[in-house]
C-alpha positions as CSV (number, residue, x, y, z in Angstrom):
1,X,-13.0,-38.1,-25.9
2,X,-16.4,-39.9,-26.6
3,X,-15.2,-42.4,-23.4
4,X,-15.0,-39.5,-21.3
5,X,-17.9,-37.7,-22.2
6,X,-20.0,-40.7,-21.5
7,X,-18.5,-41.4,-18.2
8,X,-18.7,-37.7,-17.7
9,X,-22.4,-38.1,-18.2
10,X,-22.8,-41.4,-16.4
11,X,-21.0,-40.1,-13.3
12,X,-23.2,-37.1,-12.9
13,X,-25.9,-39.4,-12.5
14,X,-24.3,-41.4,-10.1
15,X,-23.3,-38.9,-7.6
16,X,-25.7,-36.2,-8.3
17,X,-23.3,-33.7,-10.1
18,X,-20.8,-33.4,-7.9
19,X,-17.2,-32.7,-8.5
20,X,-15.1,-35.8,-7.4
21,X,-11.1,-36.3,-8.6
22,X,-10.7,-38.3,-11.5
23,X,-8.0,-40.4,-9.6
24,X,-4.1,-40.6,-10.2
25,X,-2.5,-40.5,-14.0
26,X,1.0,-41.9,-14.5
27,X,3.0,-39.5,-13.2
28,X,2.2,-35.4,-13.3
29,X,-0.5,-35.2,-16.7
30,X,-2.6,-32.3,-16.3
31,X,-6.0,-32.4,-18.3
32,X,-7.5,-29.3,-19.9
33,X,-10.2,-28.4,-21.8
34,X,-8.8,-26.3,-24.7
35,X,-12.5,-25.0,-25.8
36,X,-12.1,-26.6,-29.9
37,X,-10.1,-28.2,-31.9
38,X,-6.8,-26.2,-32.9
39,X,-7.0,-24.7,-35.9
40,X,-2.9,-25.5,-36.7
41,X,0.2,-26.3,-34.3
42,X,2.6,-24.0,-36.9
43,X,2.7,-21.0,-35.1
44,X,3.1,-19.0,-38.1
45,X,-0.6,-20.1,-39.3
46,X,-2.6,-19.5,-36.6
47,X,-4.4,-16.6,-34.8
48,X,-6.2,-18.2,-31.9
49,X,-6.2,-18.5,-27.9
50,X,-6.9,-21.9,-28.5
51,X,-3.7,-22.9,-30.6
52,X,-1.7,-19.9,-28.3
53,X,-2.0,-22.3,-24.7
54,X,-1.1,-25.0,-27.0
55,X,2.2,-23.9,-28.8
56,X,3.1,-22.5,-25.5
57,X,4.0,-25.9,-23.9
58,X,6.1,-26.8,-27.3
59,X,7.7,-24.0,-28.3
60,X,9.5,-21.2,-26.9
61,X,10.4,-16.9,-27.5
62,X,13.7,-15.2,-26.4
63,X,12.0,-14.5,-23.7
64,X,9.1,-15.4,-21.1
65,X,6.8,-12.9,-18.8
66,X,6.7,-13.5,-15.0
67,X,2.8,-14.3,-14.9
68,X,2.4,-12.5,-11.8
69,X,4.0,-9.0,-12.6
70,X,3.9,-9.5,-16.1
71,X,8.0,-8.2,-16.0
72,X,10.1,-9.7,-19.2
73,X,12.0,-12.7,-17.8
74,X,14.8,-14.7,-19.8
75,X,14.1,-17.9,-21.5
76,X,15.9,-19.2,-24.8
77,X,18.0,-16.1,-24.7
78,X,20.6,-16.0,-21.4
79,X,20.5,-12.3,-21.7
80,X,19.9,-9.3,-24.0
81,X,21.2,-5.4,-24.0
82,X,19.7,-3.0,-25.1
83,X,20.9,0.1,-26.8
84,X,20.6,3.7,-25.3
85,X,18.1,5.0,-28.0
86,X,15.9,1.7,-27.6
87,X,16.5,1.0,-31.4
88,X,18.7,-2.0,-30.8
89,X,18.6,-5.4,-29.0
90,X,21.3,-7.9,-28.9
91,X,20.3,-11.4,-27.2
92,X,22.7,-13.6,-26.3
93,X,20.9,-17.3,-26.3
94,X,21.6,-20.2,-23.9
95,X,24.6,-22.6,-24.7
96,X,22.3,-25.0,-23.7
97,X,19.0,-24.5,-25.4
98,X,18.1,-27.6,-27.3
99,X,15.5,-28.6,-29.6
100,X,13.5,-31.5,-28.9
101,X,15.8,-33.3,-31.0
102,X,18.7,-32.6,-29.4
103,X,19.9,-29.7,-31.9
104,X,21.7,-26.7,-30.7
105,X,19.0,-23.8,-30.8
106,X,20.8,-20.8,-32.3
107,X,20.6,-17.4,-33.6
108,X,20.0,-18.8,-36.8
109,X,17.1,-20.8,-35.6
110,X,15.2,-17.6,-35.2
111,X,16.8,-15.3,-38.4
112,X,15.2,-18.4,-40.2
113,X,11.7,-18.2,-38.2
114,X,11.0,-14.8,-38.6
115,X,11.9,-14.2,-42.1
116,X,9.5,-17.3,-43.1
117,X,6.4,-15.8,-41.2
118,X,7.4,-12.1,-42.9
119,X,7.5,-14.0,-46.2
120,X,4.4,-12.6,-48.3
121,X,3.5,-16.5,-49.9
122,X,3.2,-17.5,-46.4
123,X,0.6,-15.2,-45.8
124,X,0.8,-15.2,-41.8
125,X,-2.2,-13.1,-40.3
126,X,0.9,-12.4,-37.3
127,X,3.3,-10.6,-39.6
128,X,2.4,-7.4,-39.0
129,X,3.7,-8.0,-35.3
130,X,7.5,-8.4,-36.4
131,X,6.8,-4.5,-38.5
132,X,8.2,-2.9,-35.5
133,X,11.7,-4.5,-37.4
134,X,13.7,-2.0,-39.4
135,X,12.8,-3.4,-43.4
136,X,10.5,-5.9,-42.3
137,X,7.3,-4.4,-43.8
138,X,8.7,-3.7,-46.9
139,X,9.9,-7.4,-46.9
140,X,6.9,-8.4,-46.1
141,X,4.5,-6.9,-48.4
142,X,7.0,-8.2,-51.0
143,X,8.6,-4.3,-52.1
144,X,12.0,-6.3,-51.6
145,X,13.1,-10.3,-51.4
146,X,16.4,-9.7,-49.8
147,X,16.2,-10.4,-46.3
148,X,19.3,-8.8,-45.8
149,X,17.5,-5.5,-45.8
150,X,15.7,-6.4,-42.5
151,X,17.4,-5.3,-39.3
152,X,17.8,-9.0,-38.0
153,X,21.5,-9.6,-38.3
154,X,23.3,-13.0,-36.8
155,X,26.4,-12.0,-35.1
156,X,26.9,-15.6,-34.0
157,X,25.7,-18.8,-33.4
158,X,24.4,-17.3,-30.0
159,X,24.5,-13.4,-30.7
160,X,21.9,-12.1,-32.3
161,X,21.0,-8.8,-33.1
162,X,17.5,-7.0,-33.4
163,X,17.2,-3.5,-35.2
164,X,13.9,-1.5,-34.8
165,X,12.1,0.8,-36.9
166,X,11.5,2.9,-33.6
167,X,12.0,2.4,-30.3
168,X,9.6,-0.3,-28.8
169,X,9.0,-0.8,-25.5
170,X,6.5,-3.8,-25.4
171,X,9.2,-5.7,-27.9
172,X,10.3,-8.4,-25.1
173,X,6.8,-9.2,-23.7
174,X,6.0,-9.8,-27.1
175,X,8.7,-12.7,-27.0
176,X,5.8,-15.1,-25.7
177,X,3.7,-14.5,-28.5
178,X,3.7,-17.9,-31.2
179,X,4.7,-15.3,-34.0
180,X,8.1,-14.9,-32.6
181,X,8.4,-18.3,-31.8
182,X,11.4,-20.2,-33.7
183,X,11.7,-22.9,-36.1
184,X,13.6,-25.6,-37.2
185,X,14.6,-25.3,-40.4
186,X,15.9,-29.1,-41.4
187,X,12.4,-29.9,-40.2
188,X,10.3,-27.3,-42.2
189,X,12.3,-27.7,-45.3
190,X,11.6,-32.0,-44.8
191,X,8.3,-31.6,-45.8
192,X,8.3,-28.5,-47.8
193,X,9.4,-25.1,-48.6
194,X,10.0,-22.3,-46.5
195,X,6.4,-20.3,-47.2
196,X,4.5,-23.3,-48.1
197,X,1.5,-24.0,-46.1
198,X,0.1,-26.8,-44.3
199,X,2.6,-29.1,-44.8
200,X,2.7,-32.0,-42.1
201,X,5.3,-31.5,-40.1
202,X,3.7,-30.2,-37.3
203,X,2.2,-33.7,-37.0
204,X,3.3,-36.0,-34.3
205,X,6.6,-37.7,-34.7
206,X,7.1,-34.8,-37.1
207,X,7.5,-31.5,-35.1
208,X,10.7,-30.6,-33.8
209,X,9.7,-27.7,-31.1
210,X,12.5,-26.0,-28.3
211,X,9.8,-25.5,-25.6
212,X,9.2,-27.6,-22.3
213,X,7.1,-30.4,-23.8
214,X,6.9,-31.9,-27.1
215,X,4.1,-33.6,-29.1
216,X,3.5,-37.2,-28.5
217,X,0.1,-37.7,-29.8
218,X,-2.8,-36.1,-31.7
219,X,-5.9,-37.7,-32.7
220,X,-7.9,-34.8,-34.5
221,X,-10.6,-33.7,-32.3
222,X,-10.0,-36.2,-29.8
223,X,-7.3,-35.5,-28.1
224,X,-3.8,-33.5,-28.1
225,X,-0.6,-35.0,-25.8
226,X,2.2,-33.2,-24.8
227,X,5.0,-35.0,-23.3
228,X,8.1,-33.5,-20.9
229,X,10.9,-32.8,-23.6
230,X,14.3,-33.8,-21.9
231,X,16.3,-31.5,-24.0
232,X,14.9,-28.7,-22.7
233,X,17.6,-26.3,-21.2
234,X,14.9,-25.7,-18.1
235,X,13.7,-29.6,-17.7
236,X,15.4,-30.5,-14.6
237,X,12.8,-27.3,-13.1
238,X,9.3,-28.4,-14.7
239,X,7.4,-30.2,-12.6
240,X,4.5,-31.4,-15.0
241,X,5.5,-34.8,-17.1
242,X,2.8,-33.7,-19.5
243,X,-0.8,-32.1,-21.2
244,X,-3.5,-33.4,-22.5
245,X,-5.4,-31.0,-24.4
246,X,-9.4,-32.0,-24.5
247,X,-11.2,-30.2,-27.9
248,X,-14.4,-29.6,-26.3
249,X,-16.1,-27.0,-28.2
250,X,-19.3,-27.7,-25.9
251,X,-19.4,-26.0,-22.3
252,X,-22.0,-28.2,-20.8
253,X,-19.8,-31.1,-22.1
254,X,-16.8,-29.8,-20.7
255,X,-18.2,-28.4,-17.5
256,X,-19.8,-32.3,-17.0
257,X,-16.4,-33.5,-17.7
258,X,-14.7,-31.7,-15.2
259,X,-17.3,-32.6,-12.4
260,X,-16.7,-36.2,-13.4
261,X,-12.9,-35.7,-12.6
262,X,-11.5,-36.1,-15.8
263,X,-10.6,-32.4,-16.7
264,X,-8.3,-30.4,-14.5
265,X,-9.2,-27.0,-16.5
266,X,-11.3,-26.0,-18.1
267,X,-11.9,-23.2,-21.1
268,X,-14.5,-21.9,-19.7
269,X,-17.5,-21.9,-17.8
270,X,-21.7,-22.2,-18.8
271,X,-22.9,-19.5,-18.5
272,X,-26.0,-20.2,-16.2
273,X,-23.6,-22.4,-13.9
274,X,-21.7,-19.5,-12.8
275,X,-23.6,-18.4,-10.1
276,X,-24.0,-22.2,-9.1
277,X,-20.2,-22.4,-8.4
278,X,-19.9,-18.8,-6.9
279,X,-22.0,-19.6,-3.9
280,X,-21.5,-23.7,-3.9
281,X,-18.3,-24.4,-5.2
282,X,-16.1,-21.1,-5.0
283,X,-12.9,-22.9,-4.6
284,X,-13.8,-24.5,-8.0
285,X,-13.9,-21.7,-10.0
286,X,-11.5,-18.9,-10.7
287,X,-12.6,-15.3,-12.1
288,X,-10.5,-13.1,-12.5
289,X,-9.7,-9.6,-14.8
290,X,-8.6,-10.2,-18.4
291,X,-7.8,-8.0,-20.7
292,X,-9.9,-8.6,-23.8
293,X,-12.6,-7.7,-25.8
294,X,-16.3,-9.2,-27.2
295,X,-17.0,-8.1,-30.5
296,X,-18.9,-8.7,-33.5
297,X,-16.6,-7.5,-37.0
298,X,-19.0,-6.5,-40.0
299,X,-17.7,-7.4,-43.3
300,X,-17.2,-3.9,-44.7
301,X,-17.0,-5.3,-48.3
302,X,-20.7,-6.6,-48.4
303,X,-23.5,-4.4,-48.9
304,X,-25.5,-2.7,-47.1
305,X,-22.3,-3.3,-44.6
306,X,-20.5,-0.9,-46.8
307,X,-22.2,2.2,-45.8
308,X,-20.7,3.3,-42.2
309,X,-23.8,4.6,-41.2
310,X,-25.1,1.1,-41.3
311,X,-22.7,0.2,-39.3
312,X,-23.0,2.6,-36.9
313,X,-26.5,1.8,-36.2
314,X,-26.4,-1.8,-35.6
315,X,-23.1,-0.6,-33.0
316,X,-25.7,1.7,-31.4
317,X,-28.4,-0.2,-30.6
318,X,-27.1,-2.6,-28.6
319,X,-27.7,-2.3,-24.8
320,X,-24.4,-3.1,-23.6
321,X,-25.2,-2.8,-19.9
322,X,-27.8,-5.9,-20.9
323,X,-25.6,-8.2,-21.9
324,X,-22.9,-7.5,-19.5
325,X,-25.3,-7.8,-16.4
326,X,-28.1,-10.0,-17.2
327,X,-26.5,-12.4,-19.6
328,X,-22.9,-12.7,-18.4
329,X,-22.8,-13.8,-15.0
330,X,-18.9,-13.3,-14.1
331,X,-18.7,-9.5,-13.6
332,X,-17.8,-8.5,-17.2
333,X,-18.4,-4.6,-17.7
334,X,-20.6,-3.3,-21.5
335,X,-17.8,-2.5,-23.9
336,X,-18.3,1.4,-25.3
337,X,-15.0,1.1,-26.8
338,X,-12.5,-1.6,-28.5
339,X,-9.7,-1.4,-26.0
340,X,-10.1,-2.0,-22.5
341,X,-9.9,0.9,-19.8
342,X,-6.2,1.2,-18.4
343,X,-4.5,-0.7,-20.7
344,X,-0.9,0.6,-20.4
345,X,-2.5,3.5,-19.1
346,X,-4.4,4.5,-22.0
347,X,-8.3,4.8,-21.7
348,X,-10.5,5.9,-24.8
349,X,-12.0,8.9,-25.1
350,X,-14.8,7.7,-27.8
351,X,-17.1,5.7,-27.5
352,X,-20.1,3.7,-28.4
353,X,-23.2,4.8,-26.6
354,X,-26.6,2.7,-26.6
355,X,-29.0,5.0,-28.2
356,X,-32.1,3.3,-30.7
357,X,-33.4,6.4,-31.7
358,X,-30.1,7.9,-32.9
359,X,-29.7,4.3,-34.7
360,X,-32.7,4.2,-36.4
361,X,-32.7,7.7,-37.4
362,X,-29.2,6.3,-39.1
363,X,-30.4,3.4,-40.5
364,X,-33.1,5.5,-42.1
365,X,-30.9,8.3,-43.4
366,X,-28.7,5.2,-45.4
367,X,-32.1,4.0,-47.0
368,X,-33.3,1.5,-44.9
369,X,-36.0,3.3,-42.7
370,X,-37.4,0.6,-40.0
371,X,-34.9,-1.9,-41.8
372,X,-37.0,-2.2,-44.7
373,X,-34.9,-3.4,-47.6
374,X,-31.7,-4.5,-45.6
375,X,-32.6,-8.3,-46.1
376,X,-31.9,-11.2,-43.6
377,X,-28.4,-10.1,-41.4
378,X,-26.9,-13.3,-40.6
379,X,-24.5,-13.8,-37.7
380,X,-21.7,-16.0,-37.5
381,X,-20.5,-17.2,-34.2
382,X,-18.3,-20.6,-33.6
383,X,-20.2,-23.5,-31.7
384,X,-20.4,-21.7,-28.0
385,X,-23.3,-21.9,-25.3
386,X,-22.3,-18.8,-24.4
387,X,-21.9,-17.3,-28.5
388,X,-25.5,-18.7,-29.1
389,X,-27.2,-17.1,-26.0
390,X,-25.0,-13.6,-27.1
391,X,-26.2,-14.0,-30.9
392,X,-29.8,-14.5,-29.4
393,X,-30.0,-11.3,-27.6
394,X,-28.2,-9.1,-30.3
395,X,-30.4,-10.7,-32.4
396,X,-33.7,-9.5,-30.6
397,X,-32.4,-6.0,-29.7
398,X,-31.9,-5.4,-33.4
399,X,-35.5,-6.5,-33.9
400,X,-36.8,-4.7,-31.7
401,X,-34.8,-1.5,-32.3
402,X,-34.2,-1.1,-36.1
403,X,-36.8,-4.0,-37.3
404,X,-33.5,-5.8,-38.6
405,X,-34.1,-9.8,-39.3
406,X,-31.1,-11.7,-37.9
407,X,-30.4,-15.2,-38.1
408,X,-28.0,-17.0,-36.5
409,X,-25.9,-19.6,-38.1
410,X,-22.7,-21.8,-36.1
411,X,-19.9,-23.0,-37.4
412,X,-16.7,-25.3,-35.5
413,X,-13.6,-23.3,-35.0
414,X,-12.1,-24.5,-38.1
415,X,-14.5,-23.4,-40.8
416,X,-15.4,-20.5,-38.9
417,X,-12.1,-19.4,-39.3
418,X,-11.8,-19.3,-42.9
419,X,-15.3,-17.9,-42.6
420,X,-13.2,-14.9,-41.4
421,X,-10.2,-15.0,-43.1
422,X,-12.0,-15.5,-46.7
423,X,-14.7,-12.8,-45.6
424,X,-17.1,-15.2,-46.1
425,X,-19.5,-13.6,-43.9
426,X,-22.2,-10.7,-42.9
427,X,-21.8,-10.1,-38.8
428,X,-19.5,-12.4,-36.8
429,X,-18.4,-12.9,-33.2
430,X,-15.0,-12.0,-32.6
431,X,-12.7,-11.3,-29.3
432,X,-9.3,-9.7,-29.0
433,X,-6.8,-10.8,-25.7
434,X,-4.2,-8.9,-25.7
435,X,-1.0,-10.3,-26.6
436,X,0.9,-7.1,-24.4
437,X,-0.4,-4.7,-22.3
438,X,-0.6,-1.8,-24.6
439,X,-3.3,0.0,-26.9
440,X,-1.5,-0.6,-30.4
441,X,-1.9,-4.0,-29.9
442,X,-5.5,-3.7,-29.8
443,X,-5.8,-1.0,-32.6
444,X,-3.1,-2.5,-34.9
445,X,-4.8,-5.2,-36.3
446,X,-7.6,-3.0,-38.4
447,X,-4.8,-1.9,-41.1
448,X,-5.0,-2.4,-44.6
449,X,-4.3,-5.4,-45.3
450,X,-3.1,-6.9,-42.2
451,X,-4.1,-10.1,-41.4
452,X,-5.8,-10.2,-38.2
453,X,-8.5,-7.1,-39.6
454,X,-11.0,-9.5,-41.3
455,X,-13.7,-7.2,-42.3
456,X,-12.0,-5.9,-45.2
457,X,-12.3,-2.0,-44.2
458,X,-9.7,0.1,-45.2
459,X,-8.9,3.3,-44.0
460,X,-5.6,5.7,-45.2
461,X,-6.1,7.8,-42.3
462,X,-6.3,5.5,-39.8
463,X,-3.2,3.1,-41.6
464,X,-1.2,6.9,-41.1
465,X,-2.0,7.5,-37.4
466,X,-0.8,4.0,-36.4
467,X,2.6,4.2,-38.4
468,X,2.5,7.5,-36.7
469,X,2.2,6.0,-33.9
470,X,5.3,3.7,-34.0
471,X,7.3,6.2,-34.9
472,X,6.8,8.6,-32.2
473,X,9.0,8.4,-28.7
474,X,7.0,10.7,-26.8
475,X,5.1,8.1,-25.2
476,X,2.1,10.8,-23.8
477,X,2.3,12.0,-28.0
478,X,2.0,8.6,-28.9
479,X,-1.3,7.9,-26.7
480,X,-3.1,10.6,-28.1
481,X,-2.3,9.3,-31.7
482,X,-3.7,6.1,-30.9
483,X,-6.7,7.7,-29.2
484,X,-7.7,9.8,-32.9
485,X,-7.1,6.2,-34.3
486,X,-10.2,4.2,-32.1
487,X,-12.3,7.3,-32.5
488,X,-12.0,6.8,-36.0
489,X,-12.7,2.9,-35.8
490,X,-15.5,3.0,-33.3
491,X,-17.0,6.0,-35.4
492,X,-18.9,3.8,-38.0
493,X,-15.8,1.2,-38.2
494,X,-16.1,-2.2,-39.5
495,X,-16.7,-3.5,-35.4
496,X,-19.0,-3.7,-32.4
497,X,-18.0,-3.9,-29.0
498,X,-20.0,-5.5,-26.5
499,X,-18.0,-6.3,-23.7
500,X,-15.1,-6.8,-21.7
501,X,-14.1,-10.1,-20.8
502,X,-13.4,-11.5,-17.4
503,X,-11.7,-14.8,-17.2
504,X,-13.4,-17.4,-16.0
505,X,-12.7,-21.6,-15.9
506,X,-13.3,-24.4,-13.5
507,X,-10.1,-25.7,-11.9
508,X,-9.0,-28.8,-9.6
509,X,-7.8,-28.6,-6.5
510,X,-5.0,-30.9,-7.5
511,X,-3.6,-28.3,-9.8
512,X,-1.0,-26.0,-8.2
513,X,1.1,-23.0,-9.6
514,X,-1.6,-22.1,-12.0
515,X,-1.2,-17.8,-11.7
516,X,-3.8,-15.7,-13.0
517,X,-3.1,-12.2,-14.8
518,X,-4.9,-9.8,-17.2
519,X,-3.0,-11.6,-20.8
520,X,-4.7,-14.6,-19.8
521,X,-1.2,-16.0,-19.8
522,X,-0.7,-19.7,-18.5
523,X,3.1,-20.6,-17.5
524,X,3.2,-24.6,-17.7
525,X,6.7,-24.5,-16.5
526,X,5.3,-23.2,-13.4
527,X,2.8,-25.4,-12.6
528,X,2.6,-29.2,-11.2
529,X,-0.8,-31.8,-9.7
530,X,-0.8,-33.2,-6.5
531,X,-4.0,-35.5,-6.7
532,X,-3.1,-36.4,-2.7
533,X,0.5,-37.7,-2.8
534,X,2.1,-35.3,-0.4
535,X,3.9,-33.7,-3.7
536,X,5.4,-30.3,-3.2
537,X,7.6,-28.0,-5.6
């Protein structure tokens, strides 16, 4: 990585910072800028986008999404049925799904998977995801240790059967997700127990994956190579020979490295080069709707940040429509509520309004009148351009508006993390993509307990309405439900909104096949370069 960000650099130079193609690579290598270093490649221990595009290529669910319509689509499993009340699902996998190995992949393959990511030692911030299985809660928070209990039942060694606690609809979409993913058992159990944690067999010449590539390199923040796997059942279909996978936590770095021809995609794009490659270079850069959301969590279990109405003010006096318009330059909209508008038809009814008088007046009715007393609020954000220049503004508007100090402190990806995950913090940058189109999987994650909430808040009403939620069939019933539960979370909950993410990233023209949609879903299998041989698909 240090040789290509110096010829990056040196190239600019040379031709005045324009993009020029990096040349040919032994046969069809794309090269992508993955934003940081991944946190794991055990797709039972990680939580990020950045690990997500990764385990993709290696590993794959039952079943796939068309990128374009978003429709399940088969993919380890042949088929599936479903039963009439929606509380069943049988999948029948492929005869010829192999591991990278060469193993059979069977039904037991994934009975093992997801009864190691439910087990409580483990600790998976994704468990919560597999609930919707009849018994796997309980299993999970460690009320029972026999597995047997849970509605995953191995007919055969290509039958297996699925039963839910309710009916849920979203179930197969959520097949692509890492938390579903299978693994392989003789490999996991080579280098240590079943819930035993970083163990190295996700390590190269180690991992034993079932998707469309498998890992022939990785030099810690360097670089991450993926490599065609010929036992895939798909192979003869994928077009790209491999990934390389660039940790460039820096987007001037990245962006330099991309104009030099030696990045294909990138993560993402500066933020003051935007407009630069709207009205320059618009074939260059691709914007398009994603469904996501920019927030800062607040660590409910540290004071001041215990008292809602604390948090409630610093929520309020942000100027959403600022940051949105005149910091973000790639038609984001302000955030006034945690889920994004029209996501599987559901639009909130609360929301967070900009209004510093109402804030202060808050802020001075918890004891902290102008901020006096409240101390330095430090915010946490991992190494970004774009989370500095973010941090910078919040930081001013609660200056200005509640006479709050801020201070900003970075971190990389990896410590940031366990920043979050040990609550090691005050105010942090976070962002949510949805994993399906639907609301729960936006409002699910601020349970008790569950591992992607972070802040430590804890609400027994708001745990209630999402089980109520699963439960109920009426979908219109079930809507409403969820729209009590984010009134209740934006209404002095343990998170800020602040906008709604478009994505954006700089692509080559040698890259073909790459489909955009609103999961910010990449389909490798789909994709192929043609740096000017004449290739088609």
């Amino acid at each position: 990585m240090r040789f290509i960000v110096i010829m990056a650099l040196a190239l600019c130079f040379a031709t005045g910072c324009s993009w020029r193609d990096g040349g040919a690579l032994p046969g069809s290598v794309i090269r992508v800028g993955n934003g940081a270093e991944p946190q794991e490649l055990d797709p039972h221990q990680v939580s990020g986008t950045t690990e997500h595009r990764i385990l993709t290529s290696l590993f794959e669910g039952l079943a796939d999404i068309d990128p374009t319509t978003l429709k399940p689509v088969s993919a380890t499993a042949e088929s599936w049925d479903i039963s009439p009340d929606g509380r069943v699902y049988t999948f029948h996998i492929r005869p010829t799904a192999r591991w990278s190995n060469g193993d059979p992949v069977t039904a037991r393959d994934f009975a093992y998977a997801w009864r190691r990511i439910l087990s409580p030692k483990l600790g998976s911030e994704y468990a919560y995801l597999l609930h919707c299985i009849r018994g796997a809660r309980d299993f999970n928070d460690g009320k029972t240790t026999d597995f047997s209990t849970v509605g995953v039942r191995v007919v055969d060694e290509r039958t297996l059967e699925l039963t839910l606690e309710s009916p849920t609809p979203y179930l197969l979409a959520m097949q692509t997700h890492f938390a579903w993913f299978p693994v392989h058992q003789a490999t996991i159990e080579k280098f240590g127990a079943i819930d035993e944690r970083g163990t190295p067999w996700t390590r190269a010449g180690n991992l034993v994956g079932n998707g469309a590539f498998t890992l022939a390199e990785w030099q810690p923040n360097d670089v991450l190579r993926v490599r065609r796997n010929p036992h895939y059942w798909n192979t003869a279909k994928v077009r790209l020979d491999g990934i390389e996978y660039y940790p460039i936590d820096n987007q001037q770095t990245e962006e330099r490295s991309f104009r030099a021809g030696n990045l294909d995609l990138t993560a993402s794009v500066p933020l003051h080069k935007i407009p630069i490659y709207r009205k320059e270079h618009p074939k260059l850069i691709r914007i398009s709707p994603y469904m996501g959301v920019y927030f800062y969590r607040i660590n409910a279990t540290r004071p001041p940040f215990t008292d809602p109405r604390v948090r409630k003010a610093l929520a309020m006096a942000l100027n959403r429509d600022e940051i949105a318009h005149n910091v973000m330059k790639a038609g984001e909209r302000p955030a006034t509520s945690f889920v994004p508008p029209d996501t599987g038809g559901y639009t909130s009814r609360a929301a967070v309004t900009y209004n510093p008088e109402a804030a202060r007046a808050l802020l001075a009715e918890a004891g902290f009148p102008g901020g006096q007393g409240m101390g330095p609020v430090e915010i946490l954000y991992n190494s970004s351009d774009a989370h500095r220049t973010i941090a910078e503004t919040v930081q001013r508007m609660w200056r200005d508006n509640l006479g709050i100090d801020a201070r900003l402190l970075n971190q990389d990806w990896k410590v940031y993390l366990t920043a979050l995950n040990t609550l090691d913090y005050a105010v942090a940058r976070s962002a949510w993509i949805a994993d399906v189109a639907d609301p729960v999987n936006f409002l699910e994650c601020f349970q008790t307990g569950v591992g992607n909430n972070r802040t430590g808040w804890s609400s027994p009403q708001y745990d209630a309405l999402i089980r109520a939620s699963y439960l109920e069939t009426d979908n219109a019933k079930r809507l409403d439900v969820l729209q009590q539960a984010e009134a209740m979370l934006l209404d002095g909950g343990p998170i800020i909104p602040i906008y709604y993410y478009s994505w954006t990233f700089l692509q080559s023209p040698a890259v073909q096949g790459l489909v955009t949609n609103p999961l910010g879903y990449i389909r490798w299998t789909d994709m192929w370069v043609d740096r000017g041989t004449g290739a088609k698909p």
